[in-house]
C-alpha positions in Angstrom: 1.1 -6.4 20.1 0.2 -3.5 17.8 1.7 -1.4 16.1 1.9 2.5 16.7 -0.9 4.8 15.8 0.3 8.2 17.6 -0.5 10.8 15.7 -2.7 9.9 13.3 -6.1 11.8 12.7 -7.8 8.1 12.1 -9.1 6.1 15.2 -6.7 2.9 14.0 -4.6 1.8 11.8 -5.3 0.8 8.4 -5.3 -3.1 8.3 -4.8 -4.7 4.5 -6.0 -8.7 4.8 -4.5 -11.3 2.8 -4.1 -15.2 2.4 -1.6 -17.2 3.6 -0.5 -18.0 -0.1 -0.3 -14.8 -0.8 1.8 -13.4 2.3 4.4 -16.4 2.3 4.4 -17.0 -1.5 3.7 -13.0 -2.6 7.8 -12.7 -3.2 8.5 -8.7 -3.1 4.8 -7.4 -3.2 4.3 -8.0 1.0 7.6 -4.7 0.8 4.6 -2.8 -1.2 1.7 -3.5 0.5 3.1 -2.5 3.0 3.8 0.5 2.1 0.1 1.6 1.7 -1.1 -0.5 4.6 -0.2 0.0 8.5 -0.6 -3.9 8.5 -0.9 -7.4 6.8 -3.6 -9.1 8.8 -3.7 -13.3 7.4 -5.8 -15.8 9.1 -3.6 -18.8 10.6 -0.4 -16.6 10.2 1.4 -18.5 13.7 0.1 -22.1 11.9 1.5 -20.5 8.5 4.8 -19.8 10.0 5.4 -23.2 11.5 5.0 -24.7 8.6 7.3 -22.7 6.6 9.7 -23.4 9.9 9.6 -27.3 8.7 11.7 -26.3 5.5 15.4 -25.5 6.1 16.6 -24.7 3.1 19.0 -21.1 3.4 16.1 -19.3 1.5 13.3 -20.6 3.5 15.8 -19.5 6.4 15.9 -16.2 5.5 12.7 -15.9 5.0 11.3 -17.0 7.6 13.3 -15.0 9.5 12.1 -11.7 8.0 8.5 -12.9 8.7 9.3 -13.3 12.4 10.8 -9.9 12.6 8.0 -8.4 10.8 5.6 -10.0 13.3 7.5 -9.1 16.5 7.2 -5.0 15.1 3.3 -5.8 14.1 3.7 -5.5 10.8 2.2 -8.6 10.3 -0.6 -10.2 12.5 -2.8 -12.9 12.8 -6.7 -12.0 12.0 -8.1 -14.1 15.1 -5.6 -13.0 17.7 -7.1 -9.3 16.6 -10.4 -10.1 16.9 -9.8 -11.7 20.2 -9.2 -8.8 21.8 -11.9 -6.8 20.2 -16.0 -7.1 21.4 -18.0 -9.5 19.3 -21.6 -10.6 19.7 -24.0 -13.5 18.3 -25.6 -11.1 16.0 -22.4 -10.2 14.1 -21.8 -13.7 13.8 -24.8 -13.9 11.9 -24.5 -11.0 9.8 -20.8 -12.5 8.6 -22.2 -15.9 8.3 -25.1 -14.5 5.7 -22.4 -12.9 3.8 -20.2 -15.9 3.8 -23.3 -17.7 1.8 -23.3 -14.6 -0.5 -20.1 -14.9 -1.1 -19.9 -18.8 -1.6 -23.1 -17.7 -4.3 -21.0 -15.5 -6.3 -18.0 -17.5 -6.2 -20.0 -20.3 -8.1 -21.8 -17.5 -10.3 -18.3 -16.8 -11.5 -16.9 -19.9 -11.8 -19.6 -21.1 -14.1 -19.3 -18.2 -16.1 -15.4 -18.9 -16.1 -15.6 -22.5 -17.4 -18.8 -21.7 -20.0 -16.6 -19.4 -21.7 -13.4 -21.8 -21.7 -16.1 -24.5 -23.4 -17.1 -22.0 -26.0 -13.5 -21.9 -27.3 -12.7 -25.9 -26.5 -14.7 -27.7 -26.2 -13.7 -29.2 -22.7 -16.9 -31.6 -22.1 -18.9 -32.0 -19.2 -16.2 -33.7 -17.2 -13.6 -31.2 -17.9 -16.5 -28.3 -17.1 -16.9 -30.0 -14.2 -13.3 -30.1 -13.9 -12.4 -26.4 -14.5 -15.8 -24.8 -12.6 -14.2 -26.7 -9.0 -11.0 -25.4 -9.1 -12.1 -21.5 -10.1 -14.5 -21.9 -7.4 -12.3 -23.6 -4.9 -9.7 -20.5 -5.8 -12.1 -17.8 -5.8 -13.0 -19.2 -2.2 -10.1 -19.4 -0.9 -8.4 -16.2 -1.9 -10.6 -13.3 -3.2 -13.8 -13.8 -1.4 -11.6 -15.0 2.0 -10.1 -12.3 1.4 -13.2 -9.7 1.4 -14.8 -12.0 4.0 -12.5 -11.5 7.0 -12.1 -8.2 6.5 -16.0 -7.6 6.7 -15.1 -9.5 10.1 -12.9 -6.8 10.9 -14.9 -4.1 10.0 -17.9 -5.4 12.2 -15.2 -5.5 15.2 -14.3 -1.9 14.5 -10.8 -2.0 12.6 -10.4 -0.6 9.6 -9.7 -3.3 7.3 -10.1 -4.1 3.8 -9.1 -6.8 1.4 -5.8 -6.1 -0.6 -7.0 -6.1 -4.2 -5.5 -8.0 -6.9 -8.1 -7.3 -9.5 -10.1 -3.4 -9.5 -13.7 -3.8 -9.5 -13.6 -7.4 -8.9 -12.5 -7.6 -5.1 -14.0 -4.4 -3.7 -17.4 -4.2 -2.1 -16.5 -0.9 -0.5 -15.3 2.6 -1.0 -11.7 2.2 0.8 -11.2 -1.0 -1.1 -12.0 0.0 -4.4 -10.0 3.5 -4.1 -6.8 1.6 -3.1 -7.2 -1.2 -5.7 -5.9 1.5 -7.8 -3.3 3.2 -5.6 -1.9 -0.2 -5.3 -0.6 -0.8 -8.9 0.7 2.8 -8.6 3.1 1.9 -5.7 6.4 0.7 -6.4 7.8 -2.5 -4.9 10.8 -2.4 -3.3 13.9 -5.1 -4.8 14.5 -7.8 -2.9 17.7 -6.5 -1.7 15.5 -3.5 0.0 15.1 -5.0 3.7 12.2 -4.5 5.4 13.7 -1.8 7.5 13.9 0.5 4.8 10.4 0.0 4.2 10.1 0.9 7.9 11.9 3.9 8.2 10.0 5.2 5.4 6.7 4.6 6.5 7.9 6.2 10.2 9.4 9.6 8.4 7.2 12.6 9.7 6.7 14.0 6.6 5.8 10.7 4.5 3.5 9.8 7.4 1.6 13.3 7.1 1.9 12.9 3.2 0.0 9.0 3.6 -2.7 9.9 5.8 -3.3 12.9 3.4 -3.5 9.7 1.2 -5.5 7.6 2.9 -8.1 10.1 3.6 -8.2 11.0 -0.2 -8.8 6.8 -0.7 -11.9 7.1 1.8 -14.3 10.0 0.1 -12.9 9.8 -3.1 -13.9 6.0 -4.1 -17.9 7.1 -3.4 -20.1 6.0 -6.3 -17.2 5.9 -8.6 -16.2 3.2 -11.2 -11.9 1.9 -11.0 -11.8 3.5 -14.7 -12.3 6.9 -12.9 -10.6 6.3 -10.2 -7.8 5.5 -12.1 -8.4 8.5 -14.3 -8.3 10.6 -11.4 -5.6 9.0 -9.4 -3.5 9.9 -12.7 -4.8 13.4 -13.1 -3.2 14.0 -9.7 0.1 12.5 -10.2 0.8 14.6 -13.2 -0.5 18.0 -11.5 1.6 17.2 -8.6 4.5 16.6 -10.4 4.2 19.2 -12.6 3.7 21.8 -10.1 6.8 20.4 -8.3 8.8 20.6 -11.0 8.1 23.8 -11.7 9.1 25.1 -8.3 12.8 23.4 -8.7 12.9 25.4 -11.1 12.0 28.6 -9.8 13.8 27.7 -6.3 17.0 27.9 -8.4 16.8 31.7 -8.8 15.7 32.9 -5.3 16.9 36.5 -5.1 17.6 36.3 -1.7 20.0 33.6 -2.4 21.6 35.7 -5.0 22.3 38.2 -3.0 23.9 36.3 -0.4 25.8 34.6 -2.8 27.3 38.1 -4.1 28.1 39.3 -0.3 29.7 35.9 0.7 31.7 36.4 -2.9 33.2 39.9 -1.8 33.8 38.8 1.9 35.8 35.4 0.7 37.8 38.1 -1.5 38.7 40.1 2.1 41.9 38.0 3.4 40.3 39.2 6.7 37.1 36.7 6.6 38.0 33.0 6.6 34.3 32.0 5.2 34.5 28.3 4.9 34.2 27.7 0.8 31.0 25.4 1.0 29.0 27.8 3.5 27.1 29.6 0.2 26.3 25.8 -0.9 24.6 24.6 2.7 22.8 28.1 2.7 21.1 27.4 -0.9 20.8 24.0 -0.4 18.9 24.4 3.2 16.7 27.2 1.4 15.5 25.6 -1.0 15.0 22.5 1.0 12.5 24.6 3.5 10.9 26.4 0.3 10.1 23.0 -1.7 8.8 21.3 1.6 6.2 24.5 1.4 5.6 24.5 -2.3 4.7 20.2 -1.3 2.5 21.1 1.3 -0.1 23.5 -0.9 0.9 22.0 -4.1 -2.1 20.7 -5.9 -2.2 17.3 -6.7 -1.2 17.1 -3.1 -3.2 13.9 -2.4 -0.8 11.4 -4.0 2.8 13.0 -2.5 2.8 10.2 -0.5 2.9 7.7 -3.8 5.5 10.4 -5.5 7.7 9.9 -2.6 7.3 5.8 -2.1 8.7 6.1 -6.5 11.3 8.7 -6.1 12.6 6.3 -2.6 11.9 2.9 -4.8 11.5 3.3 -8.0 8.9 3.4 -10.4 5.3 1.3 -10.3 6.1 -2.7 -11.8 4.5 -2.6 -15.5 0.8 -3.3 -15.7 0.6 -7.0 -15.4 3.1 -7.6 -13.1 2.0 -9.4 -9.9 1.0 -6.6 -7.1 
């Protein structure tokens, strides 16, 4: 099953992979990653569920019971059962088996580099180095660079699929990755008393939808050759001139002549005995004008790359605090 991709200018949807930790253990941040991503693709999901079906605890309960839901609308989905109904040859087996060794490369580079610097600063000796460079390397395999690597699976297949990013810079070998590793900490995520319907409903809106793929285009040119400092330094630029600009046009909306004017001949007629205007008719009138006028002011406003971020805080709140888990 898959989810619904009518009316979008992009050939699929927008796929976001993750681990099985991180989708059954990930608390709150599955309600924001979903907001930037069409779907949460995790390898094993039907084997994750199962076992999270063995606990029966009211919490597990509950939550298993929003991950079935969230897989019967295609929210979530399992990477294997996409690829099995995509076209995949010998050769691109190869290609992801080379980067697999690449990957299980850097994973070691990094974990050596991890527990040299713990042994400058304690001296940890070569049984705890030993110690500490498995389990960073185990880690790194099993979450960022399994991560990267089955999305390069996806990509090969021809779905548009990239890692979620915990860490800008770090995660990212392309230009859709590294763009959203910072649009990701910008998103808000939803309490845990926001069901996943909301999050639904939101996503679904007309309006928001045109607002994210205005988004998600942005995320694909924009990331080209540049570093997640300036993405980040851009990203923010845009927030504050779309704001800004928004603001502004409240502000101006409040004053529309026309709207003055129909205030003062609704005034005079309410005065006539003969004209039973209802007493809230000068209040829908304002309030629908200025609804159609800021919807255009949104539209061409600049800055209007990120309205789909503005509009995910004003539903849900502001971003968590850097640091917080994403």
């Amino acid at each position: 099953m898959k989810a619904s991709n009518i009316g979008s200018p992009f050939h699929s949807n927008l796929i976001g992979v993750a681990t099985e930790t991180e989708l059954l253990d990930g608390g709150d941040s599955l309600k924001r990653w979903l907001l930037v991503f069409d779907q949460v693709a995790v390898e094993d999901l039907e084997k994750a569920l199962e076992h999270r079906a063995q606990f029966t605890d009211t919490e597990n309960i509950a939550s298993l019971a929003a991950f079935r839901w969230l897989q019967e609308k295609a929210l979530i989905v399992d990477t294997e059962t996409i690829l099995r109904q995509l076209h995949t040859d010998a050769a691109l087996e190869l290609e992801v088996a080379s980067l697999e060794r690449s990957y299980d490369e850097r994973a070691k580079q990094q974990s050596t580099e991890t527990a040299n610097r713990i042994n400058q600063k304690v001296n940890i000796g070569i049984k705890g180095w030993n110690t500490v460079q498995n389990s960073f390397y185990v880690i790194a395999k099993r979450t960022r660079f399994a991560r990267m690597l089955m999305a390069y699976r996806l990509r090969l297949a021809g779905v548009d699929a990239v890692p979620i990013v915990v860490n800008p810079g770090k995660d990212s070998d392309d230009t859709l990755s590294a763009a959203l590793s910072v649009v990701i900490p910008q998103m808000p995520t939803p309490s845990e008393d926001t069901p996943f319907e909301a999050i639904l409903n939101f996503r679904t809106d007309a309006a928001n939808r045109e607002k994210y793929h205005r988004l998600r285009h942005w995320a694909l040119n924009v990331g080209k050759g540049a570093d997640p400092k300036e993405l980040n330094q851009e990203l923010e630029w845009l927030m504050y001139e779309y704001r800004t600009h928004l603001e502004k046009a409240r502000i101006e909306t409040k004053f529309d002549p026309l709207e003055i004017v129909i205030g003062g001949v609704t005034s005079l007629l309410t005065q006539d005995p003969k004209f039973m205007i209802p007493a809230g008719i000068k209040t829908l009138f304002n309030l629908s004008r200025r609804s159609i006028q800021l919807s255009k002011v949104e539209s061409s406003a600049p800055g209007r790359a990120v309205a789909y971020i503005a509009a995910a805080q004003t539903t849900f709140g502001n971003p968590p605090k850097s640091g917080s888990s994403s």
